[in-house]
N, C-alpha and C positions, 0 to 999 in steps of 0.2 A: 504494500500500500504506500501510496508517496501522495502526500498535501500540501497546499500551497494557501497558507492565509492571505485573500489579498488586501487584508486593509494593514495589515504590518506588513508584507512581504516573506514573510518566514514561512520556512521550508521543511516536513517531518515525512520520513521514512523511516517502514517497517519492514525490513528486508526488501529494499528498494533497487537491489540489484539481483534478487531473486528473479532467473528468467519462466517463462511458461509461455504457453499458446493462447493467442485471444484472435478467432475468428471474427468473432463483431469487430474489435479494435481495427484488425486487417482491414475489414470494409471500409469505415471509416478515410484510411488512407487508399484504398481505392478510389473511393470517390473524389480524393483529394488530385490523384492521378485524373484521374478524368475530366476534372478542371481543369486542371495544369494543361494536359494536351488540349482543349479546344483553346483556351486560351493562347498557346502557342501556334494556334492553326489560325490565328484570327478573329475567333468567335466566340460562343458560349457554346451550350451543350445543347444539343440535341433533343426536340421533345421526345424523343425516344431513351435519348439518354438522361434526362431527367429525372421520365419515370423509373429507370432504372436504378438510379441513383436512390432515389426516393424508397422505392424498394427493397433496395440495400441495406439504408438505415432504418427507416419502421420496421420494417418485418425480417429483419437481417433475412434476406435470398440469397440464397448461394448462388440459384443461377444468374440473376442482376448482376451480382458481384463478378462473376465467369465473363459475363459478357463485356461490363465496363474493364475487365483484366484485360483482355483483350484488346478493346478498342484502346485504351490509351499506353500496352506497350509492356504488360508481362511484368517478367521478373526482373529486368532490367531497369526497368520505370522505379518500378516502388523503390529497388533499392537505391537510387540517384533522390528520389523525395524524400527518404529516410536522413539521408547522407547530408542534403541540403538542408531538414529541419534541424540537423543536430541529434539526432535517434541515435545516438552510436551503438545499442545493443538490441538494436533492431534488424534481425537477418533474416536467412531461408532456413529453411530446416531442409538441409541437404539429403535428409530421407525423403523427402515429400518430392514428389512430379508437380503442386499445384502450390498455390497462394497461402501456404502455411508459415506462420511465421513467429521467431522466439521474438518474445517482447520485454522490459522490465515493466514496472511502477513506475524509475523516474523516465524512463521512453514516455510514457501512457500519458504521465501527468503533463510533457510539456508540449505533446501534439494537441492536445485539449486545450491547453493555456497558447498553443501558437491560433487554433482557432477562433477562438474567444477574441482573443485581441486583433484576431484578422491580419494574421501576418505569415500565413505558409507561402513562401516564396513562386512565387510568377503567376501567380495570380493575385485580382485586385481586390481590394476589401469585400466588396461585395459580395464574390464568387465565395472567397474565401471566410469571409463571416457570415454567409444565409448559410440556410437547409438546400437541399437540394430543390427546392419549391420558392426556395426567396425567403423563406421566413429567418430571423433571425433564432438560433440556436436557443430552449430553452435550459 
């Protein structure tokens, strides 16, 4: 577990470099990729890939998830948005063929706190502070 008070700034982990697998979490950056590449194409996302996105996170879908893997670029992807959030114990699970991935607490906490504040790189606040629908994150 890793916490971030924001009205002091202080920072508490609980085994915060304990690694495990978080499929939701993955998504999450998935959908993160999939911003990222429309936005490097020029545009926004896709009403196809919206709803996908959308799907992803409500109802964490694997196959949404499969499909945004894809469109914006695999295992390569995620691990360049990892690298560039600052995720450094964020990898593959070199047994896995698919989108499984070791994560920490403090990986987890500062992809949340990069979204929150609308700062995951190459994409603009917007992209990067809505839902996949434009709402802002509750």
């Amino acid at each position: 577990m890793a916490l971030r008070d924001r009205r002091s700034n202080t920072t508490y982990d609980f085994n915060g470099s304990c690694s495990s697998q978080s499929a939701s979490m993955a998504k999450v950056t998935i959908v993160l990729m999939a911003l990222r590449k429309a936005r490097q194409d020029g545009g926004t996302l896709s009403i196809e890939n919206r709803a996908l996105a959308t799907k992803a996170i409500e109802n964490s879908n694997n196959d949404a998830a499969d499909a945004l893997w894809a469109y914006a670029g695999g295992p390569d992807a995620y691990a360049k948005l990892a690298k560039d959030l600052g995720m450094a114990n964020t990898k593959r699970d070199p047994s896995k063929d698919f989108w499984s991935w070791t994560w920490t607490p403090l990986d987890q906490r500062l992809l949340l706190e990069k979204i929150v504040s609308g700062s995951p790189p190459s994409t603009t606040t917007t992209a990067a502070g809505s839902g996949a629908d434009g709402r802002r994150p509750g």
